[in-house]
C-alpha positions as CSV (number, residue, x, y, z in Angstrom):
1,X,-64.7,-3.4,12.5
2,X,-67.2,-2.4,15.5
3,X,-67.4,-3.9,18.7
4,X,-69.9,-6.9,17.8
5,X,-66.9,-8.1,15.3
6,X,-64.5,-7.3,18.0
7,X,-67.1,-9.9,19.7
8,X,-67.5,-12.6,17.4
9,X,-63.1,-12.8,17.6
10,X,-63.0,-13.1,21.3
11,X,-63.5,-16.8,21.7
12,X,-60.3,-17.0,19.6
13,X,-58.1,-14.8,21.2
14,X,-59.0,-15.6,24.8
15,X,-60.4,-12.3,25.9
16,X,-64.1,-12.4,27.8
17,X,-67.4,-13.6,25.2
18,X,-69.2,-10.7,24.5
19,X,-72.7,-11.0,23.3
20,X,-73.7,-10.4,19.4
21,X,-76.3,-8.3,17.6
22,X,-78.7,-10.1,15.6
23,X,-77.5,-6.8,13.0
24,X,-73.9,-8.2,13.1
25,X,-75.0,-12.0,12.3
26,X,-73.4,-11.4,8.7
27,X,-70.4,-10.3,9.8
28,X,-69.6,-12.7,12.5
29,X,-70.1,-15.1,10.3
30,X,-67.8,-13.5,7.6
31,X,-65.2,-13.4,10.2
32,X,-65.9,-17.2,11.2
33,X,-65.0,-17.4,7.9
34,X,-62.0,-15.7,7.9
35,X,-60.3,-17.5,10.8
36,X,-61.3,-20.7,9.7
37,X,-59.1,-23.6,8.4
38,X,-59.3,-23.0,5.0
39,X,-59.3,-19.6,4.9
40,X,-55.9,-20.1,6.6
41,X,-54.8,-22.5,4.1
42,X,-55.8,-20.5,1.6
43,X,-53.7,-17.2,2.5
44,X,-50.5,-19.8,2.6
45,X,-50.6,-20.0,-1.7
46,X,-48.2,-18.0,-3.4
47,X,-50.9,-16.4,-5.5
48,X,-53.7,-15.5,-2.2
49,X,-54.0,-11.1,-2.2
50,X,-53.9,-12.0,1.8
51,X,-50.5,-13.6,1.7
52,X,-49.2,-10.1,2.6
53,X,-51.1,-10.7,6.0
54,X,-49.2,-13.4,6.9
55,X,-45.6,-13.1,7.6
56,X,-43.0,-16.4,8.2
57,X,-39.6,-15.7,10.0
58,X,-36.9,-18.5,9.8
59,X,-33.4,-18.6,11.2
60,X,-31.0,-20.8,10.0
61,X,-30.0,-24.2,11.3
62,X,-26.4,-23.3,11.8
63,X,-23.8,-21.6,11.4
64,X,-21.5,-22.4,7.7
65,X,-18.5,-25.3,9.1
66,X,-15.3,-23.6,7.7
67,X,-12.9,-26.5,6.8
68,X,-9.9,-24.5,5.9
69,X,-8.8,-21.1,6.0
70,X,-5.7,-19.1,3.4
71,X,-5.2,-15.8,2.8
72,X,-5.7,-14.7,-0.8
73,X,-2.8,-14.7,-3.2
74,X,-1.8,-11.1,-3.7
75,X,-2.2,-9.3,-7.2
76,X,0.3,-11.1,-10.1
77,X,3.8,-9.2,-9.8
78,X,5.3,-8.5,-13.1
79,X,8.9,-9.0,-13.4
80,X,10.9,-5.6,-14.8
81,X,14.0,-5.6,-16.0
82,X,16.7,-7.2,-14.1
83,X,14.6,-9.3,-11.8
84,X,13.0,-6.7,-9.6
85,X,9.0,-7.0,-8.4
86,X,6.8,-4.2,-8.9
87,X,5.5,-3.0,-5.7
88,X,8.5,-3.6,-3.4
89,X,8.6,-1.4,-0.8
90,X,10.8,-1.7,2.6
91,X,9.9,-2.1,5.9
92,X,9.9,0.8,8.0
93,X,8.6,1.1,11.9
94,X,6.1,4.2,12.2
95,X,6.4,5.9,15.4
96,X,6.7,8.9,17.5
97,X,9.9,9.4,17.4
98,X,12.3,11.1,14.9
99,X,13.2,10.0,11.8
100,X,10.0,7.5,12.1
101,X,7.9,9.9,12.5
102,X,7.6,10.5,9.1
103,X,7.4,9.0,5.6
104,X,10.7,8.1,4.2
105,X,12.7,9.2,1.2
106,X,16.6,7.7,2.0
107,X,17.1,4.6,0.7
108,X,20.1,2.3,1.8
109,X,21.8,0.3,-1.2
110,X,23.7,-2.9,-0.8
111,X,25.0,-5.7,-2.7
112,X,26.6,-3.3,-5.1
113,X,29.5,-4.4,-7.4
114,X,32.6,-2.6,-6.9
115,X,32.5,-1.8,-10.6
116,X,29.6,0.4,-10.2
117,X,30.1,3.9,-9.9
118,X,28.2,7.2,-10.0
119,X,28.0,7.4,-13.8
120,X,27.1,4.3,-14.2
121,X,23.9,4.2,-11.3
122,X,23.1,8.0,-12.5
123,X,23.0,6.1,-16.1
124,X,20.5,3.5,-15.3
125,X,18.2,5.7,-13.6
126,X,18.0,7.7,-16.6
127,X,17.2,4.6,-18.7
128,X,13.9,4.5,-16.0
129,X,13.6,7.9,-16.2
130,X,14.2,8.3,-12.4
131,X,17.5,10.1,-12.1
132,X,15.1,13.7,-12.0
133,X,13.7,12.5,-9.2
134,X,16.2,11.9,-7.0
135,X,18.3,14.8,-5.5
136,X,21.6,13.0,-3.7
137,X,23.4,10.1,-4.4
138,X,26.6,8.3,-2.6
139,X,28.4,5.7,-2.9
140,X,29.7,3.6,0.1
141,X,32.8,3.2,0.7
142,X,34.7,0.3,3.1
143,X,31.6,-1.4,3.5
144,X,28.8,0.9,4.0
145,X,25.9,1.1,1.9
146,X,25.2,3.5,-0.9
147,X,22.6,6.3,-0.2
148,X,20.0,7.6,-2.4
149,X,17.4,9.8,-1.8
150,X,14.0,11.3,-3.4
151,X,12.5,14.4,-3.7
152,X,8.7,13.0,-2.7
153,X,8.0,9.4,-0.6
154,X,6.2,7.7,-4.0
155,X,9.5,8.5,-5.8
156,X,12.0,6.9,-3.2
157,X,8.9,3.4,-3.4
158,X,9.1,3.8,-7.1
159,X,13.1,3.7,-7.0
160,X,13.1,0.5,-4.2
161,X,10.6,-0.9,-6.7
162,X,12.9,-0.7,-9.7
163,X,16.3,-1.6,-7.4
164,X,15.4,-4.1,-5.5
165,X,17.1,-7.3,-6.8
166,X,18.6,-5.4,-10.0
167,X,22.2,-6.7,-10.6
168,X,22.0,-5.7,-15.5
169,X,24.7,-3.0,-14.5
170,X,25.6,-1.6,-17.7
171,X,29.3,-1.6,-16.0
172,X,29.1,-5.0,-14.8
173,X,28.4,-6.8,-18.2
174,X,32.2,-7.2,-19.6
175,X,34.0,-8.4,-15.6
176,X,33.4,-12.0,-15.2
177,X,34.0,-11.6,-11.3
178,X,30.5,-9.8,-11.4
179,X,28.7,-12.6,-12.8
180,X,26.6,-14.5,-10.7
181,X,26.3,-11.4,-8.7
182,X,23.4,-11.0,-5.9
183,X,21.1,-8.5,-6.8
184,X,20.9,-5.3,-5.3
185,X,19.3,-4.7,-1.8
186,X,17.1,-1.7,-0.6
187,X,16.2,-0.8,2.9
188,X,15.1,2.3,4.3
189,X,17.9,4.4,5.6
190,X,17.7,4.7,9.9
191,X,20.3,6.4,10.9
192,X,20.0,9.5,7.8
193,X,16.8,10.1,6.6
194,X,15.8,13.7,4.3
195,X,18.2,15.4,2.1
196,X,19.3,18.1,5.0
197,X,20.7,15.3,7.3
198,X,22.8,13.7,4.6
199,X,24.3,17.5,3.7
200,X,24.8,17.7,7.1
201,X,26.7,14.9,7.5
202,X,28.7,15.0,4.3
203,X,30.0,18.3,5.8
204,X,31.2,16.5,8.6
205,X,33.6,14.1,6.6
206,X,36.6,14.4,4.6
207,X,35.1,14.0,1.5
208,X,38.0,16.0,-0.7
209,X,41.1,14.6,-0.6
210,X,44.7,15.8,-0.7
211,X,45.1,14.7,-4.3
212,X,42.2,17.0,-5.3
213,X,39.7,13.8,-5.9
214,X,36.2,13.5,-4.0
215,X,34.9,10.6,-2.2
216,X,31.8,12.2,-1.3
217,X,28.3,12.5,-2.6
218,X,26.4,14.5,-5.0
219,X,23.8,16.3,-5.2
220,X,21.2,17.6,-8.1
221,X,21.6,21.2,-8.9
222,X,19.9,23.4,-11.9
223,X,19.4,20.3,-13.9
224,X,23.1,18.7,-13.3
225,X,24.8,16.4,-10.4
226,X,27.5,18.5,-8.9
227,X,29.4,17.5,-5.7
228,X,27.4,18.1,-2.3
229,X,30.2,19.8,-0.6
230,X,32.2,22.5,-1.9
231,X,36.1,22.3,-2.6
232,X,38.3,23.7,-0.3
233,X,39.4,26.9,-2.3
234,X,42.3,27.8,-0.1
235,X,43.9,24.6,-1.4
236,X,43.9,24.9,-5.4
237,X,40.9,22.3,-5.6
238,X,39.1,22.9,-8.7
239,X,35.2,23.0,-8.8
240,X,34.1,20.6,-11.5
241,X,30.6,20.0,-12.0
242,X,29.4,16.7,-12.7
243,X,29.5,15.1,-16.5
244,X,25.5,14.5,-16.9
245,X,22.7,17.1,-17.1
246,X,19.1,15.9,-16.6
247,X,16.6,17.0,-19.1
């Protein structure tokens, strides 16, 4: 628009009046027009071309009232065989230090019945399909727990998973002083964590014994569980690998 439109607008926008051409008569009507009353009400239908000229900005009255607050049930956890809930994994305190300091593969077994030996755990993690994945296993004796450990961190959750609450032990099935049993317990081990430290530590103990037995662990070897510590020679002690190869 040129300057006598400009002029015909400034009585309306408060600026000072400015004097109008005879020439621009038309056009300060047409822009009478434009400001006036209907015009106004007419760019406020839905179907005006000049509603795009005219912009309405709202807020809302308030903020949503929250009357109750729960934390969403998890995903459905199917029940596996003997009891145990997918997805179980134990607790275990990140930090600096060592063995925190990185992600765990000892896992801690307790609740075990005394009927349960090697064979028989090495047995039921074959029926899962998990005894490949695991490279030591011990039993506790006097009390302490039974250690097992994995070759990769998702193996060891995959074994708590399938664990965890288990008590079906094929061994178990014909004592009647197992029944009723608790299920099996898993924890992260604290105190031994990686296959070196419990090699280390097995050749700290006694673990052959005078009458030739072992009361140690084992370990997985070229496709078959043989003992972790090797028999005193010097004393007649036979090297006997261990009865189950692992396809």
């Amino acid at each position: 628009r040129d300057v006598g439109e400009c002029g015909g607008m400034d009585d309306r926008v408060g600026s000072p009046a400015t004097a109008v051409p005879e020439s621009n008569a038309a056009s300060s009507a047409g822009a009478d027009d434009w400001f006036s009353d209907d015009s106004a009400t007419n760019r406020g239908d839905a179907g005006s071309k000049d509603a795009g000229d005219e912009f309405v900005i709202s807020t809302p009255r308030g903020m949503p009232k929250v009357h109750s607050m729960a934390t969403p049930c998890g995903s459905p956890r199917k029940e596996l065989d003997g009891g145990s809930r997918a997805g179980f994994v134990p607790h275990w305190p990140y930090s600096s230090q060592w063995p925190f300091c990185r992600a765990p593969t000892t896992l801690e077994l307790r609740n075990l019945p005394p009927e349960v030996s090697v064979r028989g755990l090495l047995e039921q993690l074959n029926a899962w399909d998990l005894a490949g994945k695991c490279d030591f296993l011990a039993l506790g004796c006097k009390g302490s727990p039974a250690l097992i450990n994995a070759g990769r961190h998702a193996d060891a959750r995959e074994l708590a998973s399938r664990l965890h609450g288990f008590s079906e032990w094929e061994e178990c099935k014909a004592s009647e002083a197992s029944r009723g049993q608790r299920g099996c317990k898993v924890s992260w081990s604290f105190s031994r964590q990686g296959l070196e430290a419990l090699l280390y530590e097995e050749q700290r103990r006694q673990v052959w014994l005078k009458d030739g037995s072992y009361a140690g662990g084992f370990t997985f070897v070229n496709g078959a569980w043989v003992p972790a510590v090797a028999p005193p020679q010097d004393e007649g002690a036979v090297w006997v690998p261990m009865w189950m190869p692992i396809q």
